[in-house]
C-alpha positions as CSV (number, residue, x, y, z in Angstrom):
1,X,0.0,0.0,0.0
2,X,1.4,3.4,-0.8
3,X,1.7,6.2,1.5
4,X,-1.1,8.0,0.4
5,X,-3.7,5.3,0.3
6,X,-2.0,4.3,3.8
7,X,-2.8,7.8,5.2
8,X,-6.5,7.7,3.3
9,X,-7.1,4.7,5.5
10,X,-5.8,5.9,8.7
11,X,-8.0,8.8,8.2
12,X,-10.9,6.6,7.6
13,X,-10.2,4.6,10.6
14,X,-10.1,7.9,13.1
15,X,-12.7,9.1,11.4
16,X,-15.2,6.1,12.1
17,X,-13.5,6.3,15.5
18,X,-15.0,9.7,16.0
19,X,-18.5,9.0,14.6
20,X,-19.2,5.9,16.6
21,X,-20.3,7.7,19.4
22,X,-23.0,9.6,17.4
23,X,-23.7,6.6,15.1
24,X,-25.4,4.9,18.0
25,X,-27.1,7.4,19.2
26,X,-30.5,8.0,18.5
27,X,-31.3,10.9,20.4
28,X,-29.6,12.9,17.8
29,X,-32.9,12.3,15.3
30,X,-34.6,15.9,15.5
31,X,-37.6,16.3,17.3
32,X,-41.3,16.2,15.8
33,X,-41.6,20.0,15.7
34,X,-37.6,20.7,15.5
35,X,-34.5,21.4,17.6
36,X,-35.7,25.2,17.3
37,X,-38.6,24.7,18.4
38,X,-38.4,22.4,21.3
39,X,-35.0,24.6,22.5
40,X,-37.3,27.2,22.4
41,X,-40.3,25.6,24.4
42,X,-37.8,24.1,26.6
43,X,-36.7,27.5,27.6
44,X,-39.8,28.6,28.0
45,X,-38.9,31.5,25.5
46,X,-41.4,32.9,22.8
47,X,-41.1,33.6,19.6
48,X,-40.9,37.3,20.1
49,X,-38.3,36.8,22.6
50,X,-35.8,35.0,20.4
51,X,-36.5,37.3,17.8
52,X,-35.7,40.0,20.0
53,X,-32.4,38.3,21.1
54,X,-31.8,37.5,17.1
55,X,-32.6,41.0,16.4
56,X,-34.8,39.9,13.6
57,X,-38.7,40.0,13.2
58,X,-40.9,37.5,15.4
59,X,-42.6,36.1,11.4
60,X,-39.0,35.4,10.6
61,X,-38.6,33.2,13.6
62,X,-41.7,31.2,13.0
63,X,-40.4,30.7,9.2
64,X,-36.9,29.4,10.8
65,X,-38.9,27.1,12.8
66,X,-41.2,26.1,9.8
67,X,-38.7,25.9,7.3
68,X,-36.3,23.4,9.7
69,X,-39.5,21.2,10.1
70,X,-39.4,21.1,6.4
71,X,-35.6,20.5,5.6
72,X,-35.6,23.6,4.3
73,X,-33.5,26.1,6.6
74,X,-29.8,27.3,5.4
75,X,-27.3,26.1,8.3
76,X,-26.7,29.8,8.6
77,X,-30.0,30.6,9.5
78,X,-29.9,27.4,12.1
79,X,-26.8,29.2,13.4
80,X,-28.3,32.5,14.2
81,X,-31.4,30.9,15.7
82,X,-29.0,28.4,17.7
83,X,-27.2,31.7,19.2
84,X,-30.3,33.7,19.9
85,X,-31.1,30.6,22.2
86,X,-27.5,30.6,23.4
87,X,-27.0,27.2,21.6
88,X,-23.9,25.8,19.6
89,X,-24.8,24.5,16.3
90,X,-23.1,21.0,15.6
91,X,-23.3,20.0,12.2
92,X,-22.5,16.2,10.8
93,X,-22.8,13.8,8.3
94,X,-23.0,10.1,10.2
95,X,-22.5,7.2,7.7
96,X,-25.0,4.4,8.1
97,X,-22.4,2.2,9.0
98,X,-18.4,2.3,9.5
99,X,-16.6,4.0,6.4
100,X,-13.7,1.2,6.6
101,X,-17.1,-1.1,6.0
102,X,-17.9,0.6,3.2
103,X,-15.1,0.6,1.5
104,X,-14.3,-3.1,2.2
105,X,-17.8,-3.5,1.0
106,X,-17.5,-1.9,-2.4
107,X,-14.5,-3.4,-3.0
108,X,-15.6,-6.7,-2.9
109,X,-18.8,-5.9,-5.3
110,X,-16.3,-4.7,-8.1
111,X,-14.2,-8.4,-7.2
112,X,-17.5,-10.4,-6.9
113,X,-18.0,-8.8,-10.8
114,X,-14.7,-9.0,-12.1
115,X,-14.5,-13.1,-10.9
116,X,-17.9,-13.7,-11.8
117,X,-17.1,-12.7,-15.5
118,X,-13.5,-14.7,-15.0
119,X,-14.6,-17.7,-13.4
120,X,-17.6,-17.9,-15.9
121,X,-15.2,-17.8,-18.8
122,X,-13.1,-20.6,-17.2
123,X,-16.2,-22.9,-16.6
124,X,-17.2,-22.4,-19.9
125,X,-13.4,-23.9,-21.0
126,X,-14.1,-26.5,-18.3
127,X,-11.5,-24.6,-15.4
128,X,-13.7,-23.3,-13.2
129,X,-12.1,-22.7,-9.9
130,X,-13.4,-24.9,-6.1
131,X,-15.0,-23.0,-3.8
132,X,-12.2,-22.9,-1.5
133,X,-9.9,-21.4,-4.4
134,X,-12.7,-19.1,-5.4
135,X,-13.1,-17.8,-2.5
136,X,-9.5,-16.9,-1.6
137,X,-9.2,-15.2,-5.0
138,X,-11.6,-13.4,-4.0
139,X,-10.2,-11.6,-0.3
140,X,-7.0,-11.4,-2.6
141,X,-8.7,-9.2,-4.9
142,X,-10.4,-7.2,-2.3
143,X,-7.2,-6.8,-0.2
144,X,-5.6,-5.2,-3.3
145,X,-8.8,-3.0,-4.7
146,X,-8.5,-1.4,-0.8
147,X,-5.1,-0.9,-1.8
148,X,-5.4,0.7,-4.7
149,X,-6.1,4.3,-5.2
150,X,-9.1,5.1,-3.0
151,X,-11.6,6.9,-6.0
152,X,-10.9,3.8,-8.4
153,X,-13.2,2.3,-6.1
154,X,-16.3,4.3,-6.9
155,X,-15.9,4.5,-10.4
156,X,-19.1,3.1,-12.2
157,X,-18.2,-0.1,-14.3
């Protein structure tokens, strides 16, 4: 493996490190009415009141409220509505499962492909591989797909 793609994983491997902790986590899935709004409520604060703090109108917080009930609010709104209730805005992307998982994963759909078209060739000339050799051909070709540069990977065949 080459420096590069040896940093690339190491990064990955922190990296899942680091999200692990919020991957299990449900309590991070937003509330029915939103994070706005329940801070708010929470608080006991009105509309008005963070709109004062916000130093916007009291209709624009209501549409900040709305549009993060409808996926629709800009993270920079979220921020200025996070300070005005003396929040701190975290922002993440959590993969569905560990990245080092999904990139083993991927690599062996392209080796599952590339020895399905192999092996069918060779059973058709009567050399199909045993199971046993198939299937060690097969974590040798995924070993050295993860090796290979990173972005080959996800390149549609």
């Amino acid at each position: 493996m080459n420096n590069q793609n040896s940093s690339k994983a190491l990064a990955r491997r922190h990296l899942d490190n680091r999200l692990d902790a919020l991957r299990s986590q449900n309590a991070l899935a937003r509330p029915p009415k939103g994070w706005l709004r329940a801070i708010r409520d929470a608080l006991g604060m009105t509309t008005r009141q963070v709109a004062q703090r916000a130093g916007v109108s009291q209709p624009t917080v209501i549409s900040w409220e709305q549009s993060e009930t409808r996926d629709t609010i800009t993270l920079g709104k979220l921020r200025e509505a996070a300070e005005a209730l003396n929040c701190e805005l975290v922002y993440a992307l959590v993969p569905r499962k560990p990245l080092e998982q999904e990139v083993r994963e991927r690599a062996a759909q392209l080796a599952d492909a590339q020895l399905g078209r192999t092996h069918h060739t060779m059973r058709l000339e009567a050399q199909g591989l045993r199971a046993e050799d198939l299937e060690r051909e097969r974590n040798r070709l995924i070993d050295e797909l993860m090796r290979a540069k990173p972005s080959q990977l996800w390149e549609d065949q």
